[in-house]
N, C-alpha and C positions, 0 to 999 in steps of 0.2 A: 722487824717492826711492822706491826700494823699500819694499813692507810687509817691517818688523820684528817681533821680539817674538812671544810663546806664550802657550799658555793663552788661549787665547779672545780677547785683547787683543793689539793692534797698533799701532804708528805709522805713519803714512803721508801724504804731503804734502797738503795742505788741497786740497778740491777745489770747484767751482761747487755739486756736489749735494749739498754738506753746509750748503748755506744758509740752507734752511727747519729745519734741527733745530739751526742756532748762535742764529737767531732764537730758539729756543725757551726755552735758559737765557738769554739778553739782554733777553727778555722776561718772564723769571717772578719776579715782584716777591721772592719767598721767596730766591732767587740772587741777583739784580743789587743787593738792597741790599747785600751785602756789599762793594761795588764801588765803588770811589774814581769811577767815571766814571759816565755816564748814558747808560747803554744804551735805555734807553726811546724815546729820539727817533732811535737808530741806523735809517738805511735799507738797503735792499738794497742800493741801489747801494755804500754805504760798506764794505760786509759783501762783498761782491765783489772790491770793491777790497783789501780787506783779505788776502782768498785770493789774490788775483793778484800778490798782494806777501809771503808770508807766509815767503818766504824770500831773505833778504838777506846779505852779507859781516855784521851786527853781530846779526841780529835769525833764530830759526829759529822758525818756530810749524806744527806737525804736528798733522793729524786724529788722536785716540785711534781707533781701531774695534775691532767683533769680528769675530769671523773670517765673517761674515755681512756684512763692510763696512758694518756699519750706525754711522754716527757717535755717538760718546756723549761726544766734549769733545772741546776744546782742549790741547794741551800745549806749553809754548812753555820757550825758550831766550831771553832778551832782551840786552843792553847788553853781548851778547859784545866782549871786551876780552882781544884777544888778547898785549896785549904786561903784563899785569897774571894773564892766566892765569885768568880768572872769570866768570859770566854772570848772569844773573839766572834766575831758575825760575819760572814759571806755568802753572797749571792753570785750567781751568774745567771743569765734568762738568754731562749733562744730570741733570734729576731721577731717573731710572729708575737712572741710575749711580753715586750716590748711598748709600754702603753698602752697596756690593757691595768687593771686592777690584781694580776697575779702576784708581782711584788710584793702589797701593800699585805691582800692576804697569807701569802707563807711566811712574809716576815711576823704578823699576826701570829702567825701560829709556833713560828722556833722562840720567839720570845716567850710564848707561854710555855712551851715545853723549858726553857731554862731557865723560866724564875717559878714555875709551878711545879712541873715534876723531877728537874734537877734543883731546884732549891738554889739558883744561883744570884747571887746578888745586883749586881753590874753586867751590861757585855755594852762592849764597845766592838768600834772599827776603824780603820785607816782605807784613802781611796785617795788615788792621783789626783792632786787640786786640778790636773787639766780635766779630770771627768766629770763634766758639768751634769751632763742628763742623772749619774750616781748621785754627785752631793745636792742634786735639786731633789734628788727621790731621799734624802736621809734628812736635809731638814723639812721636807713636805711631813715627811712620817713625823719627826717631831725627834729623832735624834737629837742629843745637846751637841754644839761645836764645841772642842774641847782646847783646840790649835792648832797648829799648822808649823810641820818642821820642814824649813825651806832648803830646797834641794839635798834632799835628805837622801836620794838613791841616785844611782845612775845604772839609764836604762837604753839599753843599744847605745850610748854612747853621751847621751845628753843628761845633766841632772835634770830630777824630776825632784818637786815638793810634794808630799801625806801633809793630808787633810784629820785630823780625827774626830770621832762623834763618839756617843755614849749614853746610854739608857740605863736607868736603873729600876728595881721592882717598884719599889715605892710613885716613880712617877706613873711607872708601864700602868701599875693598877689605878694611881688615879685616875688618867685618861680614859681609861675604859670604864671606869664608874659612870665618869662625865656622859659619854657617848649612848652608856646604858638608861642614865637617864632623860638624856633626847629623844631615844623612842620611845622608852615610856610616855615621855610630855606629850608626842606627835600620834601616841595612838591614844590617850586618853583625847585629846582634842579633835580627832577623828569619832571618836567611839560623840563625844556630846554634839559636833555637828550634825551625823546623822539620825541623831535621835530628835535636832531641831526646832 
């Protein structure tokens, strides 16, 4: 797969040299406890394995990068379901990316890839209700809440509640209508100030 995507941030198909810095959010206790799974005993070889699979008919999972190719997450597509029209959404980011704008734009960008060049209807997501910084970043983006099934897993030993959210084309495209129309307003009213 080609690099996608501007502004500094790109998709691009998971590679061997992105190893050492997936380890890194897999490894940072601050990250991985938000994480239904136990990444702490993940090895390399699994983590390879994982890249050399990371694109399948149901499953798509893309290196985030900057335009420096240097990796800073994960961004995946999961339980694509193409005769239902929906997928599943996942992110992971390293610490450094973290509060920056990188999110906002690859998530930008897998949603156009799945309601424009996969033709998908719906994708939603599920995330630990204890993961505050995730569900402030899903309805900041504008994710719908959808509900919340209370203590729904058990993880190392305690139940944990999912949160979920859900986007569909319909809204995805209005809001970017909206947003395309603000810059127009803001540089039409640039363009007649300066003319004064």
């Amino acid at each position: 797969m080609h690099q996608i995507g501007g502004d500094k941030v790109k998709l691009r198909r998971l590679a061997v040299k992105d190893l050492d810095k997936m380890l890194e959010w897999m490894k940072d206790p601050d990250i991985s406890q938000s994480f239904r799974f136990d990444t702490n005993n993940i090895s390399k070889d699994q983590v390879i394995d994982f890249i050399n699979n990371s694109i399948d008919k149901r499953n798509v999972h893309l290196a985030i990068v900057c335009d420096a190719d240097e990796y800073l997450g994960t961004i995946s597509l999961k339980n694509i379901d193409g005769e239902n029209s929906n997928a599943e959404y996942a992110i992971s980011l390293r610490r450094k990316a973290l509060g920056t704008e990188v999110a906002k734009k690859a998530t930008d960008t897998i949603l156009y890839i799945a309601f424009y060049e996969m033709g998908l209807n719906r994708v939603y997501l599920n995330v630990l209700s204890k993961n505050t910084r995730a569900v402030r970043f899903y309805e900041k983006y504008g994710f719908s809440f959808e509900g919340e099934f209370i203590d729904h897993l058990k993880i190392r030993g305690e139940y944990q509640s999912l949160k979920w959210f859900g986007k569909v084309k319909t809204i995805f495209v209005r809001e970017k209508l909206k947003y395309l129309d603000q810059i127009a307003s803001q540089y039409e009213k640039n363009i007649l100030e300066s003319r004064g």
